[in-house]
N, C-alpha and C positions, 0 to 999 in steps of 0.2 A: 256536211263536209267538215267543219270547223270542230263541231261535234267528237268526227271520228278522228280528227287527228291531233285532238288535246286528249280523249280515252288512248291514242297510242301515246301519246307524249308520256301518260301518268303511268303507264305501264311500264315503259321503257325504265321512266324512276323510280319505278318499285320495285323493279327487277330483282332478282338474289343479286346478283352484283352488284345495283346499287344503294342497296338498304345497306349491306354490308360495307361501302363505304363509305356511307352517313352515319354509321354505327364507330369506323374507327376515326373520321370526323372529331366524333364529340370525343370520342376517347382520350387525341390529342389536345381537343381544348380545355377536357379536364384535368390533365397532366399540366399542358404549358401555363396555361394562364394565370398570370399574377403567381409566380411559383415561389418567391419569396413573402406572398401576405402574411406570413406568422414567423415569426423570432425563431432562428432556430431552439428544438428540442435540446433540452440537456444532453443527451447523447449523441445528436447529430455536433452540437459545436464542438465534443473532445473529439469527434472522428473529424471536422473537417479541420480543426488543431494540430492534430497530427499528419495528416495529412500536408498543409500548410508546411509544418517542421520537415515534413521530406522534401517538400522541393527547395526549401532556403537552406536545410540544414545536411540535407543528406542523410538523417539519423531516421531510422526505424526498425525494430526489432520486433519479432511477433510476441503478442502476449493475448492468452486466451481470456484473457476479458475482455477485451474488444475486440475478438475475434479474427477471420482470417485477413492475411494483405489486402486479397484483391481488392479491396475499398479504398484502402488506403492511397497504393500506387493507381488505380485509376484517376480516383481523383484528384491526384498532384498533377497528375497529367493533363486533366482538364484545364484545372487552375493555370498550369504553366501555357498552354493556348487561350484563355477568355481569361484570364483574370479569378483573384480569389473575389469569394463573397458567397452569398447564402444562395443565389438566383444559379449562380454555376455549380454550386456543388449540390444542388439536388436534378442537378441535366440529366445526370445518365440514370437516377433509379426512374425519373419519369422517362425519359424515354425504353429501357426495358420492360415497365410495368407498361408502356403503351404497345410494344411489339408481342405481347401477351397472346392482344386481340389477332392480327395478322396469321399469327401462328396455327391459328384453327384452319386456314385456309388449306394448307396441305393436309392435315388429317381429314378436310371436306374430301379433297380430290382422290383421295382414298378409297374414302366410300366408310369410313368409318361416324362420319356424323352424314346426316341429309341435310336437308336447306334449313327446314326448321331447326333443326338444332344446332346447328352455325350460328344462326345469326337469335339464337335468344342466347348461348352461350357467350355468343357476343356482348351480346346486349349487356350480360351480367357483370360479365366483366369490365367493362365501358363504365359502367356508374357503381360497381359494389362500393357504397361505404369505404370498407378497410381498402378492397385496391386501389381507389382514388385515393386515401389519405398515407397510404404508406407506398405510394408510387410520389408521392409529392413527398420524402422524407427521406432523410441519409442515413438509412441502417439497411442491413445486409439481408432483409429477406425477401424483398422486390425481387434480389439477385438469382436469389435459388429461388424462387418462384419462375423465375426464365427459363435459368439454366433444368428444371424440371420438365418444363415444357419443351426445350429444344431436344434435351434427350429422351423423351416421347414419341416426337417429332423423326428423329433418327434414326431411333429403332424402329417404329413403325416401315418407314423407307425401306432401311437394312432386308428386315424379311420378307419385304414386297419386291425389290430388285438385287440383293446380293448383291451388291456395289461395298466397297471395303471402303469407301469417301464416306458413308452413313456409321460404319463404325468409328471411322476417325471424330468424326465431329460428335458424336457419344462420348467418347475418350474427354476430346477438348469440355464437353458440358460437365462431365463430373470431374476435370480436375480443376477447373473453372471454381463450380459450386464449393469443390470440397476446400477451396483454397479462400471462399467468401464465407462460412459459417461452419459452423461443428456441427449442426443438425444435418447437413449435406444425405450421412453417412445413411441415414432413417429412409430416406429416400432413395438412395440407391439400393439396399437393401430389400425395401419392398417392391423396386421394380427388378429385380434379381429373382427372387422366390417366386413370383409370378412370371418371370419368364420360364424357369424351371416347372413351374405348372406348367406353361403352353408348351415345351418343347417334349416335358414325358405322356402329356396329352394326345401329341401328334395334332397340336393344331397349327404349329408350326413346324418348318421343316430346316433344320441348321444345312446354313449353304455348305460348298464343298471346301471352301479355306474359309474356315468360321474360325479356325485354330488360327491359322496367320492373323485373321482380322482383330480377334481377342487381343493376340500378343501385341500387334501394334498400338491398338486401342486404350492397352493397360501402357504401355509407352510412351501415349500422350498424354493420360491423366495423370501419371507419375511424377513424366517429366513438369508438365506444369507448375503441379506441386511442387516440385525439388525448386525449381527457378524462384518462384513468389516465395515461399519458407524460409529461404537460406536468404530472404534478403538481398536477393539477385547474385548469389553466392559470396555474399559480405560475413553471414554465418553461415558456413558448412556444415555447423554439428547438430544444425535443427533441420536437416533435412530425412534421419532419420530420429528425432526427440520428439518434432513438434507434435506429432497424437498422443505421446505420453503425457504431456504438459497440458494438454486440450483435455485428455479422459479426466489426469487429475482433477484439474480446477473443477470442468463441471461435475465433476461423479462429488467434490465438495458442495458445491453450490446447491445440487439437488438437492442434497440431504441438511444443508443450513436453511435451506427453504428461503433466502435474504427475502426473494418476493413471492411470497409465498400467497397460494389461494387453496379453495375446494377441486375436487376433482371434475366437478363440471362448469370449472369456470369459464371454460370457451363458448359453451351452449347457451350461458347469461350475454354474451356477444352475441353471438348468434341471434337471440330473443332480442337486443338492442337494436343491431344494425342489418339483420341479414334474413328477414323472418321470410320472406317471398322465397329465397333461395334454399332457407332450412326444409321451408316445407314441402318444395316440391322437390326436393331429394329425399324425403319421407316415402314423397309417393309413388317417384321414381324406382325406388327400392322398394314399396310393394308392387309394383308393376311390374318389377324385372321377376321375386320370388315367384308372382303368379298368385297372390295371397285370395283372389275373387274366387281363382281357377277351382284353387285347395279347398275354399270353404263350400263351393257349388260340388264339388266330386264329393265329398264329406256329406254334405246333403243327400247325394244324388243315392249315397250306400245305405243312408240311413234310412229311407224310404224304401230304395226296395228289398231289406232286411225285415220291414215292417209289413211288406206285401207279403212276404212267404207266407200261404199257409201252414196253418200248424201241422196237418195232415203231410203233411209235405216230407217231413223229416221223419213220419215213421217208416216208410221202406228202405231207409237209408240204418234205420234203429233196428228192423226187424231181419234187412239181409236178400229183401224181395227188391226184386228187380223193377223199374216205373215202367210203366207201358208206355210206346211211342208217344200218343197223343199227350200222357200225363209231362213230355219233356217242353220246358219252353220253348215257343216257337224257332227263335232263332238258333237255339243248338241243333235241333233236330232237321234243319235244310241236309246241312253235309250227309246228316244217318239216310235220311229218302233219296238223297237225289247222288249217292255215295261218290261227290266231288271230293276232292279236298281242300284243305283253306288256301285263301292264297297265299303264297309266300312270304307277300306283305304286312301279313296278318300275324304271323310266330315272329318274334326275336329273333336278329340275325345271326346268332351262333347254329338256333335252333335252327333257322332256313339254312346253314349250309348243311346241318347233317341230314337235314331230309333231302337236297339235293344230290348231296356226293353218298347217301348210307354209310358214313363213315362218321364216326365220332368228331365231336371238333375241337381241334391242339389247341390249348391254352398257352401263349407264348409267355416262358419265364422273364423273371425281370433284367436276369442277365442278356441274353436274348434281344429284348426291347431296348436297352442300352446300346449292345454294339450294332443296331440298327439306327439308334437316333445317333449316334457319335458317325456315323458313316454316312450319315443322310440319308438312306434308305430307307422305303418300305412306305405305307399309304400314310398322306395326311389327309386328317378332316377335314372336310369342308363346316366352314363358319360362317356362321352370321354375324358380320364385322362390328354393327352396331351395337348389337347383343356382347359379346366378346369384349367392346372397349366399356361398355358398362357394365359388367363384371368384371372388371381391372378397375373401373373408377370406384367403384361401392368398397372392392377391396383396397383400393390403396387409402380411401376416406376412414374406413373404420380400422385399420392399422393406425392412419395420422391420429384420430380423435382418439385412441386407446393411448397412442405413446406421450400426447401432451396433456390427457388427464393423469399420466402418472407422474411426468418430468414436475419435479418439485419447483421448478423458475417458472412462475406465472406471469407474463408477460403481454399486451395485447397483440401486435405483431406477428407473434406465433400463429396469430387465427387463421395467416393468408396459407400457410403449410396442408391447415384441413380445410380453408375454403377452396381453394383451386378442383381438387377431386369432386367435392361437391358438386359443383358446379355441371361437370360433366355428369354428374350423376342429377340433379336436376333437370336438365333436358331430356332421359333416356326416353324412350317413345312419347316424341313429340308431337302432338296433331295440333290439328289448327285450332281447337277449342283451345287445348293447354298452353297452345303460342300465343292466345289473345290473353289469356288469364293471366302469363308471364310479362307482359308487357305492360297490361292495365297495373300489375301489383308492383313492376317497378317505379312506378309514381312514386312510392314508399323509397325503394332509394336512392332514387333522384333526390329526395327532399331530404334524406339522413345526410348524403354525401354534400349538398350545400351549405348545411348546416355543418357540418362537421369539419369540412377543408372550407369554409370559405367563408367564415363569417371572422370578420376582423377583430374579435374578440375574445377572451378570455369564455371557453365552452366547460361545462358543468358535464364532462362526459369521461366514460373509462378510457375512451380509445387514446386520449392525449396522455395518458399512465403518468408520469411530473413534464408538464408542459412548462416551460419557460413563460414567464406571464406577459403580457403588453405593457403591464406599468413600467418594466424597464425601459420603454424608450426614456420616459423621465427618467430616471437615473443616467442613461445614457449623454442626454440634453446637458445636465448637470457637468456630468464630466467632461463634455466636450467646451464646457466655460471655463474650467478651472484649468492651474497652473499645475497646481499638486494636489493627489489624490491619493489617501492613505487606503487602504484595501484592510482593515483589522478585522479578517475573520478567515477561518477554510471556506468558505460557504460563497465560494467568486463565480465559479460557475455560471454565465459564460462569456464574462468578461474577458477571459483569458483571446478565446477569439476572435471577440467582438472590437477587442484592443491590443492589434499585433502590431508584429513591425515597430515603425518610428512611433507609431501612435501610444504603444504604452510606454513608451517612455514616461510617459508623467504619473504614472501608478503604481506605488510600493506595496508589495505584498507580504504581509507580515504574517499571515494565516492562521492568527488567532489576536486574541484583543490584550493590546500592548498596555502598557502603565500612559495613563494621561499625561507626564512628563514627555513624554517619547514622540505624543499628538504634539502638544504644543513646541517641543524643539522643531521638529519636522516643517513648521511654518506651514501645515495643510492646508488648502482653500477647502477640501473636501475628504470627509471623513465616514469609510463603509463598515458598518456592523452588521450582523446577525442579532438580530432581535430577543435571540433565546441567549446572547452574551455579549450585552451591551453596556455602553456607559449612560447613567441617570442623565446626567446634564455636562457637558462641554462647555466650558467659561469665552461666551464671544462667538459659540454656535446655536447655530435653531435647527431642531429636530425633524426628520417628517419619516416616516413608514409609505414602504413601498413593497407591494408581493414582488418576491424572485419567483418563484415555481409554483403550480396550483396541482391539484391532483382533485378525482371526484372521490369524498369522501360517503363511504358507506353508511357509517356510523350515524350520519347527519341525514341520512336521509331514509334509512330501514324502517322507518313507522307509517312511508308515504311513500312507497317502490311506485304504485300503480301511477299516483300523482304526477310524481317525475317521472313515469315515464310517457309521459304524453308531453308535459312541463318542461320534461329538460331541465329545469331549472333548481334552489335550492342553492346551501349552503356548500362550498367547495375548501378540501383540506389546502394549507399552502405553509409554505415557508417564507419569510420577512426579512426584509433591509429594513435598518436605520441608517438613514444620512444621513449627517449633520455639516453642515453649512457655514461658513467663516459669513458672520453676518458685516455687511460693509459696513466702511469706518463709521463714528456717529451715531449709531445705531445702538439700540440695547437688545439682544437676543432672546 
């Protein structure tokens, strides 16, 4: 009895439903927990800097190098309920990159994923490497990693129930996205082309105000944009500029290549942190071509090509007729037993003219147009799972072609062609492939610990110029002194890390001043740049400290295999010199 009702207890907990919520469980603990352990990222402290300036200063203007608003005014908006600091201003990428997982649930109830591929899709998503560490990070592609997902999410609904509330919230995802990133546009675009696949396919069917729903839908994404652009209408004239000023700068940036890589640089990511999920989107996409199918029918023709006799092909050469018996078996049923085939058996153009004895009308494309603009006329039936994985394979090999060619090599970009992946990993899921997915995310489980969560300075791409740990010293330092000279551009991210009243005691002079100018100043504390610095300061003591590290190539291309088990090795960086007003008495 005890027996049978701990087997129902464990059942009950293994349920789809509750694996699924032990999956978005960890999801959230790997978002929340400890979400400040690492300094912020050099780009996270200019975005939460400026940010900061909009809630004390009121000042922000778009500028396409740090891309769109939404970041900005979001997070002022946090900060103005909890408080600024590092722990509040990465809330909303981890909690977006955590509603990720949730969001599968409606595409379940669909019927466009089964159980298995829910919840390993889940699963993937829960511990990928990248979306653990850039769900813990303040840059914009957690963002449109959402809003990708919610306009998925909408449209799917949309042509399941023709409700115009699934176009609205369409609308809100891409003016959302496009007002969070300039890559938005890539994504909307390939779910555009493929909906035009599905709708001149006839595998969907445009409801009867699909016009209304458009137009309003283009109303909210617009309007969006217009509101966050302008500044909340503080500039007006960047409401229709700001995509000129977004194509300019990065149609420059492409072509200066500032961070420039190979064309397969995402796939050496990939190979880094993501190998369980690469490969079985490999096989996923042979699974969906059918590539066994092809190479068994390819077999199957070339063996019985091989059986013809030779004789065979002369009454065909000579113009003589085969004798019954000479015909193979299975042609010659219909000749004996003078049935016909069944219907099932000819191509349906061909079954309707042998039905009706009439030829069968080929409809024009004009024709097929004012049929699909009216909603009229037969749609396909689909294999829903089939279907969202050929829209995953397609929007995956679109992303991976558009960011091996975009000349800004960037890590963060990887989440744009992991998310499709992903779904394309799972496509015919069985329970062997479920247990094989789950055993191979041990791998990254152990990448994403190591990578978000070791309190130290990591020898890896993903951190691309990570602010280092040795600045809490630095920090330390300055929080003892009175005066603190700042002689270099290279402060970064001091600026945020010392706002408010607190910089008051830090002159920044952003490049290295005349040693008269140190010593008038009366500084307790003096910041250089190590690549322009002073030899010696009269009455200070020197110490070097990394600002930023980055993993250097260079340093480690003779021992790739090494590292990459090792992890470890020599890492590039950039250096402070401090220099120290040594107390009175003392000799320096």
């Amino acid at each position: 009895m005890k027996a049978a009702v701990l087997t129902t207890r464990v059942r009950e907990r293994l349920s789809f439903e509750g694996l699924f919520l032990l999956i978005l469980l960890a999801t959230i603990a790997l978002r929340f927990y400890f979400l400040d352990l690492k300094l912020f990222h050099h780009d996270e402290a200019i975005h939460a800097w400026f940010s900061y300036r909009l809630l004390t200063e009121g000042t922000y203007i778009y500028d396409p190098m740090y891309h769109g608003p939404f970041l900005f005014y979001t997070t002022a908006g946090i900060f103005s309920l909890l408080g600024d600091s590092d722990l509040v201003g990465r809330l909303l990428p981890a909690l977006l990159g955590t509603l990720l997982v949730p969001l599968l649930y409606p595409i379940y109830k669909l019927g466009y994923l089964d159980k298995k591929q829910t919840l390993v899709a889940a699963l993937f998503l829960a511990v990928s490497p990248n979306m653990v560490y850039f769900s813990r990070f303040l840059r914009n592609d957690i963002f449109i990693a959402f809003f990708s997902m919610v306009m998925l999410v909408a449209l799917l609904y949309y042509f399941e129930q023709h409700k115009m509330r699934y176009a609205l919230i369409a609308g809100a995802a891409i003016g959302l996205g496009m007002s969070a990133k300039e890559n938005m546009p890539i994504i909307v675009l390939t779910f555009g082309v493929y909906l035009l696949y599905l709708v001149w396919t006839r595998r969907v069917r445009l409801p009867a105000r699909w016009v209304r729903d458009l137009v309003l839908g283009g109303l909210v994404a617009v309007g969006i944009m217009a509101v966050l652009y302008s500044s909340l209408g503080a500039h007006p004239d960047l409401i229709t500029t700001w995509w000129l000023k977004a194509i300019e700068h990065w149609t420059a940036m492409h072509q200066m290549q500032r961070l420039g890589g190979p064309p397969y640089f995402y796939i050496l990511l990939f190979l880094l942190y993501e190998v369980p999920i690469l490969i079985l989107a490999v096989v996923g996409t042979l699974q969906f071509i059918d590539i066994s199918g092809a190479v068994s029918r390819w077999r199957e023709r070339r063996a019985r090509h091989k059986e013809v006799p030779e004789a065979a092909a002369l009454p065909i050469e000579s113009g003589e007729a085969l004798a019954v018996e000479e015909v193979p078996e299975a042609a010659a049923l219909p000749i004996e037993s003078g049935e016909a085939l069944a219907v099932e058996e000819v191509p349906e153009v061909a079954a309707q003219f042998i039905e009706s004895g009439e030829a069968p009308k080929v409809q024009g494309w004009k024709d097929r147009l004012r049929d699909i603009l009216s909603g009229s006329g037969e749609v396909r039936q689909i294999d829903r799972q089939e279907e969202l994985a050929r829209f995953a394979i397609f929007w995956m090999i679109v992303s991976i072609v558009a960011y091996a060619y975009i000349g800004e090599k960037v890590p963060w970009l990887i989440l744009h062609q992991l998310l499709p992946m992903i779904f394309v990993a799972v496509y015919a899921m069985t329970t062997k492939k479920a247990t094989i997915a789950a055993v191979a995310s041990i791998f990254l489980i152990a990448m994403t610990l190591h990578v978000a969560f070791t309190p130290a300075d990591i020898n890896e791409p993903i951190v691309q110029v990570q602010n280092s740990e040795d600045l809490r010293e630095v920090f330390a330092k300055i929080d003892a002194a009175d005066r603190v000279a700042v002689a270099t551009d290279t402060y970064w991210p001091l600026p945020w890390y010392y706002r408010g009243d607190r910089g008051s005691k830090l002159s920044y002079y952003s490049q290295k001043v005349s040693e008269p100018t140190i010593y008038g100043g009366d500084f307790d504390l003096v910041i250089t740049h190590d690549a322009d610095t002073y030899p010696t300061l009269e009455g200070y003591t020197k110490e070097t400290f990394r600002l930023n590290y980055w993993f250097s190539y260079e340093e480690n291309k003779n021992r790739l295999l090494e590292y990459y088990v090792l992890r470890d090795g020599k890492m590039g960086s950039r250096n402070l010199e401090v220099f120290s007003r040594a107390p009175a008495g003392t000799t320096a």
